[in-house]
Structure formats: C-alpha cells, structure tokens
C-alpha positions as CSV (number, residue, x, y, z in Angstrom):
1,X,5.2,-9.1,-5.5
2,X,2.2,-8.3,-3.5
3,X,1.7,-6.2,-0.5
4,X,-1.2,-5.6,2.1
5,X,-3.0,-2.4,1.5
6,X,-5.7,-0.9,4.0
7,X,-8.1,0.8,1.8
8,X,-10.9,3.0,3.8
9,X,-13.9,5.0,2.6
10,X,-13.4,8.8,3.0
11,X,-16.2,11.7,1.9
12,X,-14.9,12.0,-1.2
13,X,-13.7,8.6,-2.2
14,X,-11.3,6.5,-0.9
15,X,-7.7,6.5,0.8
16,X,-5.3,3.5,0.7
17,X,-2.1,2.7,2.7
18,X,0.4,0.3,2.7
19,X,1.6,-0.5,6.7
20,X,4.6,-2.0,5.3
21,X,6.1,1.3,4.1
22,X,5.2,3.9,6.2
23,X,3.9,7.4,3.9
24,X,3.0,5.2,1.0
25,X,-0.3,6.2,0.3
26,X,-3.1,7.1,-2.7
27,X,-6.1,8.2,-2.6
28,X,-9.0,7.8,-5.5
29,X,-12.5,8.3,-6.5
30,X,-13.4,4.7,-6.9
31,X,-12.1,1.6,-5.3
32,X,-10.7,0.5,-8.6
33,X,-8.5,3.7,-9.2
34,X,-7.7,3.5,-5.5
35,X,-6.3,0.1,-6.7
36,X,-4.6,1.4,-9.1
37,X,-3.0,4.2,-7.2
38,X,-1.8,2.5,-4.7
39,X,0.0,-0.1,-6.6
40,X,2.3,2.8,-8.5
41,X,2.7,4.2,-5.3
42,X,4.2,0.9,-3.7
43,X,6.2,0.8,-7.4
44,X,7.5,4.4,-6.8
45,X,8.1,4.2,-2.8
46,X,10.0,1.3,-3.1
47,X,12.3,2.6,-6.4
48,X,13.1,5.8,-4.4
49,X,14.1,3.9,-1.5
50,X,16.5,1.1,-3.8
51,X,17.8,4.7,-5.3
52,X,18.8,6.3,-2.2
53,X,20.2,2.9,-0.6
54,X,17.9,1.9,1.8
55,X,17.0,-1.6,2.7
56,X,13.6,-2.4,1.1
57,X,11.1,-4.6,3.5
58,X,10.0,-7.8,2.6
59,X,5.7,-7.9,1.8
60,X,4.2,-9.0,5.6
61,X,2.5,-12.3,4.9
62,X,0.0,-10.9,7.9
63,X,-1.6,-7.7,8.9
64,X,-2.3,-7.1,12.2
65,X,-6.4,-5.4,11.9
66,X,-8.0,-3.7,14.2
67,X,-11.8,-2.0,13.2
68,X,-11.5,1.5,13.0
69,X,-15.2,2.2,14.2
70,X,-15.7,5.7,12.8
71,X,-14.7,4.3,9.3
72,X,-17.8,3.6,6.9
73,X,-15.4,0.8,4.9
74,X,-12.5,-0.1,5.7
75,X,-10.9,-3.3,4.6
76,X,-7.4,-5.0,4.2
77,X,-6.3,-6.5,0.4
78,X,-3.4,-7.1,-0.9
79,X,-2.3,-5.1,-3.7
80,X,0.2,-6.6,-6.8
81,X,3.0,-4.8,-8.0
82,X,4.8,-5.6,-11.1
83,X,8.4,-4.1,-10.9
84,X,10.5,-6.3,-8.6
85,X,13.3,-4.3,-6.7
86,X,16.6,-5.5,-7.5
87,X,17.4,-5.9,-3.0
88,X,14.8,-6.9,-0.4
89,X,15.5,-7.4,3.2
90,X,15.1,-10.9,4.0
C-alpha cells in the first residue's frame, strides 16, 4: 500500500507528513531515515486507528500541492508501507 508523504527541509533535518491521516508525522536527520520514519508511522497510525474501530482512508491517488515559499525543500513522494489493514474505506 502506498501513501503520499510531504517531506520538507527543516534546520535540523527533515519533517514528513502524510495529508491522508491527519497527525501522522516523523521527523529525521536525513531524507532516507525521514523515509523510513514515516513509513512506520503510517504502519502505527493506521493500526491504532483498526484498534480503536475507526474507518481507515483509502491512499489519495492525488495530492493537491501548493509551494510553500518559505520552505528550502519541500516535495511530495509517496511512501510504501508493508502491513495491509485488515478494513479500508472504499
């Protein structure tokens, strides 16, 4: 399953979000770990969520992006998560 992930440059590394599931985020040192982080983040998020019942979203297939200009990177990806959830809203 993949997901869209905005991942922006900060002082002191690097700060990813996922706009599909609002307060997933990671932050990292490197763009790799930032990667990383956010990917068992979006694996964590959406188990809590299937825990306490509520209906998990369906990856967008499109992210709406607008250029942040006080941003130094700032960039849209799409990051892979391995678990499945057992119930997505479709």
């Amino acid at each position: 399953m993949r997901y869209p992930v905005m991942i922006r440059r900060t002082s002191t590394g690097y700060s990813a979000d996922v706009p599909d599931l609002p307060g997933c985020v990671a932050t990292a040192s490197s763009l790799e770990n930032a990667r990383k982080s956010i990917a068992k983040a979006i694996a964590m998020h959406l188990e809590l969520m299937e825990q306490t019942g509520e209906v998990l979203p369906p990856p967008s297939s499109s992210v709406n992006f607008v250029i942040d200009e006080s941003a130094d990177d700032e960039f849209c990806t799409w990051v892979d998560v391995e678990a499945a959830p057992a119930v997505i809203a479709r």
